[in-house]
C-alpha positions as CSV (number, residue, x, y, z in Angstrom):
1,X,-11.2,9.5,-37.9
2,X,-13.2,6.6,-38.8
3,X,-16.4,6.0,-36.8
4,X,-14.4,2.7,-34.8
5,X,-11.8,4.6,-33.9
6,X,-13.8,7.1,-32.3
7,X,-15.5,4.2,-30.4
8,X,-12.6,2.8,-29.5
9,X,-11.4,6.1,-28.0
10,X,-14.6,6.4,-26.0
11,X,-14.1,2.6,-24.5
12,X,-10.6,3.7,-24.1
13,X,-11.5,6.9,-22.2
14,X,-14.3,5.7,-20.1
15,X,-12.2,2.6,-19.2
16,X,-9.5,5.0,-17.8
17,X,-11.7,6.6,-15.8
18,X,-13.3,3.7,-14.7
19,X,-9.6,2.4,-13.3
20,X,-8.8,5.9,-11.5
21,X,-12.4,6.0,-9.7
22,X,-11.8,2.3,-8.4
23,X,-11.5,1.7,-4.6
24,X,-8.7,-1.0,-3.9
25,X,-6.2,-1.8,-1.4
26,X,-2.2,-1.0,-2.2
27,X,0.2,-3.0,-0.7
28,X,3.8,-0.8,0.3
29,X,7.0,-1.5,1.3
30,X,8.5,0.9,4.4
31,X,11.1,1.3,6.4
32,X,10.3,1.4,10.6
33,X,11.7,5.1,11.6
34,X,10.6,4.7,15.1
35,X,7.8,3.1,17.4
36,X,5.4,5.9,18.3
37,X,3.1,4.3,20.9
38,X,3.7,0.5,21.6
39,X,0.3,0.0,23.3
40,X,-1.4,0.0,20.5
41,X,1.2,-0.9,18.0
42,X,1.9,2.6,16.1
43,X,5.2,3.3,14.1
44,X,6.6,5.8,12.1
45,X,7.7,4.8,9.2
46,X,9.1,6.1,5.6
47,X,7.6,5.6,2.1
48,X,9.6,7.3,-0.5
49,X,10.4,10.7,0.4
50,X,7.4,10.8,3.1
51,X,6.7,9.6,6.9
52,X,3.7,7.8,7.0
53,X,2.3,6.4,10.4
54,X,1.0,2.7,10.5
55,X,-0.4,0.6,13.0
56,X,0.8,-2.9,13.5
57,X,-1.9,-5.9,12.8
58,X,-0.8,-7.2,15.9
59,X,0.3,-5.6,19.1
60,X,2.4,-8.5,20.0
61,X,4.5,-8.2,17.1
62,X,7.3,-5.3,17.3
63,X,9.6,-3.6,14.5
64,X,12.8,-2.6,14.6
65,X,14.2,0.4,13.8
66,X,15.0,0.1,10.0
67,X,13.2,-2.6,9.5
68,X,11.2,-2.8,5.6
69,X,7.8,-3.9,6.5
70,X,4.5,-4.4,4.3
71,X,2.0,-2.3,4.5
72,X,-1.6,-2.4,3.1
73,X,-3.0,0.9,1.9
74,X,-7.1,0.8,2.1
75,X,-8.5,2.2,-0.9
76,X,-5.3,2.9,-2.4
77,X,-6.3,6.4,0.2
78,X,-3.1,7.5,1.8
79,X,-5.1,9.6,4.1
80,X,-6.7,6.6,5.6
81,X,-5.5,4.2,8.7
82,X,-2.9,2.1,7.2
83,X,-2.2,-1.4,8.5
84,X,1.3,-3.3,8.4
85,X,1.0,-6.9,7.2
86,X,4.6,-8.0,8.3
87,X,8.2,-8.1,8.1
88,X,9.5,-7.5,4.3
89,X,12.3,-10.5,5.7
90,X,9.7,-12.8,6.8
91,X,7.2,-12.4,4.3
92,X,9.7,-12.4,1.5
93,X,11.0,-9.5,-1.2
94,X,8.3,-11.0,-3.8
95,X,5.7,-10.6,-1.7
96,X,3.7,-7.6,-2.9
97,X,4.1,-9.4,-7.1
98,X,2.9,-12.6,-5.8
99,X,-0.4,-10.9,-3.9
100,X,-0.6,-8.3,-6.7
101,X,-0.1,-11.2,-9.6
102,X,-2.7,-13.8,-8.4
């Protein structure tokens, strides 16, 4: 291998690693199994194959029971406190390309 290619595998490589170590927030889309405490706006919800619990941004708004809401993933961490941004129907199917795109 030619002494470019082998720096090009090296920008390649540490760019990789770069983008897997980076901190950024995911946006979602869930379905609302259940409310789990409306007081301070937690639902149940499922994301693929798994239930997740997120907590509304505002207490005032409610979910329905198979609902598809957004919600924002700090850090891209499932782990952490995740956050629903709204209402896949009010926000609109193209939501998460649009905020993702620009």
């Amino acid at each position: 291998m030619s002494v470019s290619g082998k720096i090009l595998d090296a920008i390649e490589l540490l760019t990789e690693n770069s983008i897997k170590k980076a901190a950024y927030d995911k946006t979602i889309q869930a379905q609302i199994i259940s409310c789990e405490d409306e007081t301070i706006g937690k639902y149940k919800c499922r994301y693929q194959d798994a239930i997740i619990y997120a907590y509304s941004n505002n207490v005032d708004t409610t979910y329905n029971e198979k609902s598809y809401v957004y919600i924002l993933v700090p850090d891209n961490d499932m782990s952490k406190e995740k956050t629903i941004i709204g209402a896949v129907n009010r926000l609109g199917i193209n939501y998460i390309s649009q905020a993702e795109g620009e």
